[in-house]
N, C-alpha and C positions, 0 to 999 in steps of 0.2 A: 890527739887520740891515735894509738894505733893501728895497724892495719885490722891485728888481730881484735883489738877490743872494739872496732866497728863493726866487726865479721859477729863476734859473740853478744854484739848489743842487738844487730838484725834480727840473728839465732832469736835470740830473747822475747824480741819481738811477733817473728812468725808462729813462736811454741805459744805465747800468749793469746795470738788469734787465733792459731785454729783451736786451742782450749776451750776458749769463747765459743765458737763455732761450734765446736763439738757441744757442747752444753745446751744450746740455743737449740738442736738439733734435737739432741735425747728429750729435750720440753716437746718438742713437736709429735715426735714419737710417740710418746705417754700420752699426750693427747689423743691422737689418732686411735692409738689403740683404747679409750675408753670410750670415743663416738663408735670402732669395730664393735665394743663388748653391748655397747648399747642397742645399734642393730641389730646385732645378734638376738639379745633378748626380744627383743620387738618382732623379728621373726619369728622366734620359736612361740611367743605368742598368737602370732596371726596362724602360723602353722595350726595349732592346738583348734581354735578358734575354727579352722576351714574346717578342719576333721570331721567338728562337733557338726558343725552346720549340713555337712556333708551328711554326716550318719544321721542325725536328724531329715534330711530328706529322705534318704532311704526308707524311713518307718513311717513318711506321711503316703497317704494313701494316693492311689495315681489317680492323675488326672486324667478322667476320663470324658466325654459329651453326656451330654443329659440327654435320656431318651425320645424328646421330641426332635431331634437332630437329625 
């Protein structure tokens, strides 16, 4: 084999793993970003959810002592 077609079998080699790599990578990604999208919404749920609760307390009447106090 010659010098050159060891040099271009390497080449071949290293484009081959970081293809791989790179592939292996973007999966990771995609993932991550559909556990971000999932939080997300779990937020924006629990947000909605405080709000309610919140303004819900606002309209219950205050706690006050009872007059033998």
């Amino acid at each position: 084999m010659s010098k050159d077609s060891e040099r271009i079998t390497r080449l071949e080699e290293t484009v081959a793993y970081q293809a791989k790599t790179i592939e292996e990578l973007s999966e990771q990604v995609a993932d991550q970003w559909k556990v971000v999208e999932q939080t997300r919404a779990k937020l924006d749920r629990l947000t909605e959810r405080f709000l309610s609760l919140e303004e819900q307390s606002l309209d219950a009447p205050a706690i006050t002592r009872p007059p033998h106090y």
